[in-house]
Each structure stands twice: as structure tokens, then as C-alpha cells.
C-alpha positions in Angstrom: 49.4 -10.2 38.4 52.1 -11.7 36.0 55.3 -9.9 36.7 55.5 -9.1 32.7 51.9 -7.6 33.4 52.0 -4.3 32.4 49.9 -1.7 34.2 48.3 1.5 32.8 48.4 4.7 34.1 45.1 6.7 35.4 45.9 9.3 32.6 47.1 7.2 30.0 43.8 5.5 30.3 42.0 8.8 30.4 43.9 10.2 27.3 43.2 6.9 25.4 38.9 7.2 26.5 39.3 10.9 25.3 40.9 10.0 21.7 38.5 7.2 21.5 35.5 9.7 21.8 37.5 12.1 19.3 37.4 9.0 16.6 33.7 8.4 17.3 32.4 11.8 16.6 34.6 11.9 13.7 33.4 8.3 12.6 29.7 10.2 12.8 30.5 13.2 11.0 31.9 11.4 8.3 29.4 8.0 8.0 26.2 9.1 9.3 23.8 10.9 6.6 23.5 14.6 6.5 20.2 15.6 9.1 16.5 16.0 7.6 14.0 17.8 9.5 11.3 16.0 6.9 12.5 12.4 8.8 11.7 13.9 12.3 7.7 12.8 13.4 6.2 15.4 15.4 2.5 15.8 16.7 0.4 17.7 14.8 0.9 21.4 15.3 4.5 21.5 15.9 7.7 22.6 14.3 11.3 21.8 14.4 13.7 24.0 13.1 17.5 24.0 13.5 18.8 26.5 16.3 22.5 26.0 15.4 24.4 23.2 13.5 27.8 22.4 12.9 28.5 22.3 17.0 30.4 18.6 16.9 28.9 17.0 20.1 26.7 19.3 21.4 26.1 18.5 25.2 24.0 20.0 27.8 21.9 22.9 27.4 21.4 26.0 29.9 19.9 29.4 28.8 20.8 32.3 29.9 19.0 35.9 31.5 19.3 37.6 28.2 17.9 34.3 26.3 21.5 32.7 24.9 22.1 28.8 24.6 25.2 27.3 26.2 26.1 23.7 25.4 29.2 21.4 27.1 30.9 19.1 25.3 32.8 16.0 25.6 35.3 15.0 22.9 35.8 18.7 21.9 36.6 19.5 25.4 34.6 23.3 24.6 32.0 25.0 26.5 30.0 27.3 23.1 27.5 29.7 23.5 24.6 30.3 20.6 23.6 34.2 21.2 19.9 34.7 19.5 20.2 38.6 19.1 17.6 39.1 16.0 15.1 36.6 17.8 14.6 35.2 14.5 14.8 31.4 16.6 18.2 30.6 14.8 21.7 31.1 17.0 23.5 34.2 14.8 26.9 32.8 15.8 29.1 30.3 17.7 31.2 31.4 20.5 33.6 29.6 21.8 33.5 30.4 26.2 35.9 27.8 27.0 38.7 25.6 25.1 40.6 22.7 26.5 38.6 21.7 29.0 38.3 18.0 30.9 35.0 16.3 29.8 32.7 20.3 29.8 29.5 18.1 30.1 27.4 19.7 32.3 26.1 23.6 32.1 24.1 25.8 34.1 23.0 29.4 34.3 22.4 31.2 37.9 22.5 35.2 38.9 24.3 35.9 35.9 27.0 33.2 35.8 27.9 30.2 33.5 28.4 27.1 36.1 30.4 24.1 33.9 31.1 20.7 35.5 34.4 18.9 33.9 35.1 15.3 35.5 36.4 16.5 38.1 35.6 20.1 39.2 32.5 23.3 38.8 34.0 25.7 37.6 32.2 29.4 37.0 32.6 32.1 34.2 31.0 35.6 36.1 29.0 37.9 33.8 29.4 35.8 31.3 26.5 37.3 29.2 28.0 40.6 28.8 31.7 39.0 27.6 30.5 36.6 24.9 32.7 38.0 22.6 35.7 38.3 25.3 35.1 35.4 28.5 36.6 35.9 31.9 38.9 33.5 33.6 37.0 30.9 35.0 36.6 30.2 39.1 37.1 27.4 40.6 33.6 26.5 42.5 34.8 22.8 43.7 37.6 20.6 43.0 37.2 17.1 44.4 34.9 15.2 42.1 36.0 11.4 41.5 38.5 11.1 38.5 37.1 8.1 36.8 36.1 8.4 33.3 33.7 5.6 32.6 30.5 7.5 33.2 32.0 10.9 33.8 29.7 12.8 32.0 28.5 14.9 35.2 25.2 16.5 35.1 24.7 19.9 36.8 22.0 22.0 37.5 21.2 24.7 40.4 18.7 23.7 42.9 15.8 25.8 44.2 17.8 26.4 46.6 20.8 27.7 44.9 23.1 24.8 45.7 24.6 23.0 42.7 23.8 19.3 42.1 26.0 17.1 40.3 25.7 13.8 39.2 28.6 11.2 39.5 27.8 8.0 37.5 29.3 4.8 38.6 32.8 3.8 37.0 31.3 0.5 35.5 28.7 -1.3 34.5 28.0 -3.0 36.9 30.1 -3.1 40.2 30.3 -2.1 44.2 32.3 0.9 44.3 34.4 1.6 46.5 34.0 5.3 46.5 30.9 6.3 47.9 30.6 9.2 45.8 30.1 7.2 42.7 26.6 6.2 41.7 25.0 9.2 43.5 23.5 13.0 43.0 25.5 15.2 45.4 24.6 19.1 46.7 27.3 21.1 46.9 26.6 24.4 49.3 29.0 27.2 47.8 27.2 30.0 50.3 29.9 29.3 52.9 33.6 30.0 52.8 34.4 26.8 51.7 32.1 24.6 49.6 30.7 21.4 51.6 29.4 18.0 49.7 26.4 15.6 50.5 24.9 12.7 48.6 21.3 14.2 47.7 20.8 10.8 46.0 22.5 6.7 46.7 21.8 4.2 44.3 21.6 5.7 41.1 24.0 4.0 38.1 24.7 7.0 35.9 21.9 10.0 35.9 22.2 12.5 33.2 19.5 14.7 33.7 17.6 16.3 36.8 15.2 18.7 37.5 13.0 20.1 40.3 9.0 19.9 39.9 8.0 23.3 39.8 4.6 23.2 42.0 6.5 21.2 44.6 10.1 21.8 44.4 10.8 17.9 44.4 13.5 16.5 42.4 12.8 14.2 40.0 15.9 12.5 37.6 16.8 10.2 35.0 18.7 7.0 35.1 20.1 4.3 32.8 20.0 0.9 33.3 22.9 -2.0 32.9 24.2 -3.9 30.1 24.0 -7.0 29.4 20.7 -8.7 30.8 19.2 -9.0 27.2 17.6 -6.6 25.4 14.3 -5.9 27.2 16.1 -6.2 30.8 16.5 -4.3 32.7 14.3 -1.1 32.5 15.6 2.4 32.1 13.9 4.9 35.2 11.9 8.4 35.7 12.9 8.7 39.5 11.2 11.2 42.3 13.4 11.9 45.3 10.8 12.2 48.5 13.4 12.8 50.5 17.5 13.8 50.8 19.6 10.5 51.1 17.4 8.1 49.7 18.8 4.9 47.8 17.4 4.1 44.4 19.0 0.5 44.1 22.2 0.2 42.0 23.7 -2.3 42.2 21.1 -4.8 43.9 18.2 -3.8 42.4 17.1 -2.2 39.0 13.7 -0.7 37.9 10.6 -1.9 40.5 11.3 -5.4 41.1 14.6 -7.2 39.0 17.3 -8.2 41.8 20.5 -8.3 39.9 21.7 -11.1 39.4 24.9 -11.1 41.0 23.9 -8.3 44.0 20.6 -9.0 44.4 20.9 -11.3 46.8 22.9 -8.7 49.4 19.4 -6.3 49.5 15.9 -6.4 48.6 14.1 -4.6 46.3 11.2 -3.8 48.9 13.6 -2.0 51.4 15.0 0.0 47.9 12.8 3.4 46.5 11.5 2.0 43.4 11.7 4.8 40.5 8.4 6.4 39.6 8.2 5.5 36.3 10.0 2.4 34.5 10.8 3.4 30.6 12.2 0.7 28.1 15.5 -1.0 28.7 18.8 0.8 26.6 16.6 3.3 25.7 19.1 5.6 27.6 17.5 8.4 29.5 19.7 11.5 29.4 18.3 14.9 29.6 15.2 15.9 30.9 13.5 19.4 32.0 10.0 20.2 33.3 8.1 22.4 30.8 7.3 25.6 32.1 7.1 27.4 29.0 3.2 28.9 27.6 4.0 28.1 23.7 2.8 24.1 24.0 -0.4 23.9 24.5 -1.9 23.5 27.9 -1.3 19.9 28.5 1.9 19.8 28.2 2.6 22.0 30.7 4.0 20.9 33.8 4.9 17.7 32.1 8.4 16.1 31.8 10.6 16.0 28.4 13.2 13.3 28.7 15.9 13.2 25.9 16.1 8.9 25.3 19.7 8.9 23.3 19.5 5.4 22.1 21.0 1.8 22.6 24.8 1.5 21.7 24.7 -2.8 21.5 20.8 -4.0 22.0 19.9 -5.6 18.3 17.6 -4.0 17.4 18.7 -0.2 18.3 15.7 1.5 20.2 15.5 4.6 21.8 16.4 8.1 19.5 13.3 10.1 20.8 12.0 12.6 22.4 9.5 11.8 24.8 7.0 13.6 27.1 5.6 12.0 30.3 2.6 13.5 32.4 2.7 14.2 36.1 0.2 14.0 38.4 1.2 14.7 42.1 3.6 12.1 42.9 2.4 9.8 40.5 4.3 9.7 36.5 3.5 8.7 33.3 2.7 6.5 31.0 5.5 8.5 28.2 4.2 9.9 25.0 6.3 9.8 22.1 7.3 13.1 21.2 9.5 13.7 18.2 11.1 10.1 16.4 12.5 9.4 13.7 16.5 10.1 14.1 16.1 6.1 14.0 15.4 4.2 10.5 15.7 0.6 10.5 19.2 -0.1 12.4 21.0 3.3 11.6 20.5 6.2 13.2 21.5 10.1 12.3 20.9 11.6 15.5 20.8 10.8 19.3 19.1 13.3 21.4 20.8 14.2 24.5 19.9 17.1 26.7 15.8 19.4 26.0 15.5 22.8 27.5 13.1 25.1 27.6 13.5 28.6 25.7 12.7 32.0 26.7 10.2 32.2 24.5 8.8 28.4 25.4 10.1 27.0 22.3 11.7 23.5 23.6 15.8 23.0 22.5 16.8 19.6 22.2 20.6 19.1 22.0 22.1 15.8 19.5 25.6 14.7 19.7 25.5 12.9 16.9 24.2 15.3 14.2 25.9 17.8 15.9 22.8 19.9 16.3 20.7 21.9 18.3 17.4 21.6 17.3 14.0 24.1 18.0 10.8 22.5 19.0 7.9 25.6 18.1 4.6 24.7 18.9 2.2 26.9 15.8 -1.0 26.5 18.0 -2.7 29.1 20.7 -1.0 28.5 24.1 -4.7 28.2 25.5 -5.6 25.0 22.9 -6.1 22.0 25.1 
């Protein structure tokens, strides 16, 4: 390094990430045209309504015992919840759970508790349900999570078996980390006196979105692909986890069969899981749930929502959907489009980002661009076919 190199902090690196995500939701707020449901393509039979606007960069979604909506964050560093009280399918008010929190991305509701994963830590708001209007202190479930920002979004959910899984993006596009937390899903066991971390998952770039197939218990996950191999390379992935530990190919291998160009060479794709369900490249694969709900009608259920946020630098943009995939045993797809249109031409006006399933059945689908929550209602007997 030149000795009149200068070299920047961890935190002043952080701090300048975090104001740069504060400018682009503001940028959006500002340039992007105000939402229309009437732009938004649905199949024939449904609705979409707005659950709750105004939110800034509405995150994950988890819903709660008594039916509310929690969303993380990211710029706004806030954890909010969206109590339904009057069940008219509109949130009556925004709460505010958390403030000043480290990248609030991830959310999830178990036994009555509010589980949030910042960059580095879970943390846990008790009750939480019955102090909406007054939240507790928060508890610090795990502290150890790696401190790099560049894909530090960290997904969380709670297993079957009440463990929490949390996924930890690599710190780069493309790279060998040297940590060999990052590009993985890990379990972290809270049952014991002090909580204990695995990798559930190796190989996986940056996976936003997990879930666990309700008939088996497998987990199944999103993950996005790498930049800069053109715009149709290389694809985006549906996984299906057969089995704890498995690798899934970053960095040597992406989608069934493309050896990276400049890792390929140090592992094969055939000794790599290939994912069970290749999607389009840059479509960007974030949230996705299982629909367990009886509002849709009978064949979507059981089926996979996946929340495709968009490109940020393929020309054309693609992506900004909602779509639905069929599973049959081990076996996925091909995806259906489910709700477009938050694309025209090369602009868009939303990005979806996380889909959840209501109490009622109705499907939530949050956008970060928009800054909305949105209600999927399906007006057809749950028995139609």
C-alpha cells in the first residue's frame, strides 16, 4: 500500500453504507411516482389492497398470535408493527417496537415473542403483543454474527424445531471468504444455557428468504446470483436442503451447471447440490413463504410465493414480481407469474421484498421502494380448483 494510502475504518465504512441507503430511500420517495393498485396484474379473482403505507422501507414480514404485522427495516434502522384490530384488512396504526437499531432486517414471531436480527446480533422483545403501545427492553438472544455490511441483510425465521436460522450473505460479489460463516444459513440452538451455532447451509451467496415445507419439514430457500456475467448469466435459485451441511456452490459454481469463471476451476459443479429450481438471472429472489393459508384456491396451496425484487444494473431491468411456483415432492416448479406490474418500461415504483401469509390467508407482500405493505385477497371459494 502507498504510505500516503489512507485506510478506512470498519465503522466509518459502515456509517457511510448506512447514509448511502438513507439517500436512496429518500431518492425513491421523492422520484418514483406515487403507487397505483390499477398498474398491479393479478389473476383473475384476486385483489390487492394496501395493508399500511407510508412505512419507508418496509422489510421482512412476521405475524403475530393475535394476527399483527411486524416489518424490519434497513435505512430507518426501526422494527414497526401494523395492529389489525377492526379486521377490516387495513393496519389501524403504526407502532414503532424498536428505534435505532443496526440493519433490523430480519423478523420473526415464536411463543409470543418478537425475534429481530440486526447485522450482527437476535435480539428478542417478550410479550410483545400485549405492549404494542409500550415495548419491553429487548434480550439479547446471540451476539457474534459477522460485522460486514455488504450483504448484511440477515434473514431469520424459527425452524420446526424452534431453533432460529439466520442467513449471512457473503461480503462481496464475488470472492473466497475468509470467514466461514459468510455465504451460509446457520441454526442457532437458544434451549441451552448458552446459545450454540452451526452452518445448516455452505455455498449459498446471499439468501433472503427461507422456509420449511410444511408436509415434510424440509427447508427450502432463495438465493441470488452474481453480477457481472451479462445479463441472462448466471441464474437466480429455488434451493431444497436434503440434508444439514450441504454446499450449494458459491463461489465455484452457480445455478445447475455454470463454473465461475474465476473459481470454477477449484470444484465441480457435479460434486456441488444443484438448486431445485433455476429462476431468471438479477431477478433477485428475496422473500418467500409456503402458502398454508385456505383463502387461494386449492392449487395454490402448498405452493411457494417468492418476492423477485428486481435488477439494480441489468439493461433492461427485469424482475419486480411476485411469483408462485408449484411443488411436488422434491421436485419445483416451473414459476407462475403472480402479481407484475411495479415494472413499466425501465422504471419501476415498487420492488417487492418479503410475502407472508395472514391469519385470515390473505397473502402480505412487503415493498421497500413504495414503502408499502400490500394485501393479496383471493374473492373466490377456497374449494374452487
Amino acid at each position: 500500500m502507498p504510505s500516503n494510502a489512507k485506510v478506512v475504518s470498519p465503522r466509518l465504512r459502515t456509517l457511510a453504507l448506512i447514509a448511502m441507503l438513507a439517500a436512496a430511500v429518500l431518492y425513491w420517495r421523492l422520484s418514483a411516482p406515487r403507487f397505483d393498485l390499477d398498474r398491479l396484474d393479478l389473476p383473475a379473482g384476486f385483489d390487492i389492497d394496501v395493508y399500511a403505507d407510508g412505512l419507508g422501507d418496509p422489510r421482512a414480514l412476521a405475524v403475530g398470535d393475535e394476527g399483527t404485522v411486524f416489518a424490519g427495516t434497513l435505512a430507518a434502522g426501526e422494527v414497526i408493527a401494523l395492529p389489525d384490530r377492526d379486521r377490516d384488512g387495513r393496519a389501524d396504526t403504526v407502532l414503532v417496537i424498536a428505534r435505532g437499531l443496526f440493519m433490523p432486517h430480519g423478523v420473526a414471531f415464536h411463543n409470543g415473542a418478537l425475534y429481530v436480527a440486526e447485522l450482527r446480533r437476535v435480539i428478542r422483545f417478550d410479550g410483545i403483543e400485549q405492549r404494542l403501545d409500550n415495548p419491553p427492553d429487548p434480550v439479547v438472544v446471540f451476539d457474534g454474527l459477522p460485522n460486514e455490511t455488504h450483504h448484511g441483510a440477515r434473514p431469520l425465521r424459527i425452524g420446526p424445531d424452534g431453533a432460529l436460522y439466520v442467513g449471512v450473505g457473503a461480503p462481496c460479489n464475488l470472492c473466497m471468504p475468509s470467514d466461514s460463516l459468510f455465504g451460509t444459513i446457520v441454526r442457532i440452538a437458544t434451549r441451552d444455557s448458552a446459545p450454540s451455532l452451526t452452518i445448516h447451509a455452505r455455498g449459498v451467496r446471499n439468501s433472503e428468504g427461507f422456509d420449511w415445507q410444511p408436509e415434510t419439514g424440509t427447508m427450502w430457500f432463495t438465493d441470488n446470483g452474481r453480477d457481472w456475467m451479462g445479463n441472462d448469466q448466471p441464474p437466480d435459485e429455488l434451493n431444497r436442503l436434503p440434508a444439514a451441511g450441504v454446499h450449494f456452490g458459491f463461489p465455484y459454481c452457480h445455478g445447475r451447471s455454470v463454473a465461475d469463471p474465476e473459481f470454477g476451476s477449484k470444484r465441480p459443479c457435479a460434486d456441488l447440490q444443484p438448486p431445485a429450481l433455476e429462476l431468471p438471472a438479477h431477478h433477485a429472489p428475496l422473500g418467500m413463504r409456503f402458502y398454508t393459508g385456505s383463502m387461494f384456491p386449492s392449487r395454490y396451496r402448498g405452493r411457494v410465493f417468492i418476492a423477485l425484487h428486481g435488477s439494480w444494473n441489468r439493461s433492461p431491468p427485469a424482475g419486480y414480481r411476485v411469483v408462485s411456483v408449484p411443488i411436488e415432492g422434491d421436485s419445483a416448479g416451473p414459476a407462475e407469474v403472480f402479481v407484475e406490474g411495479w415494472l413499466r418500461g425501465r422504471r419501476s415504483w415498487g420492488r417487492p421484498v418479503d410475502v407472508e401469509v395472514a391469519k385470515d390467508g390473505a397473502l402480505l407482500v412487503s415493498d421497500d421502494e413504495a414503502g408499502v405493505i400490500y394485501r393479496i385477497s383471493a374473492r373466490r371459494a377456497s374449494t374452487s380448483p
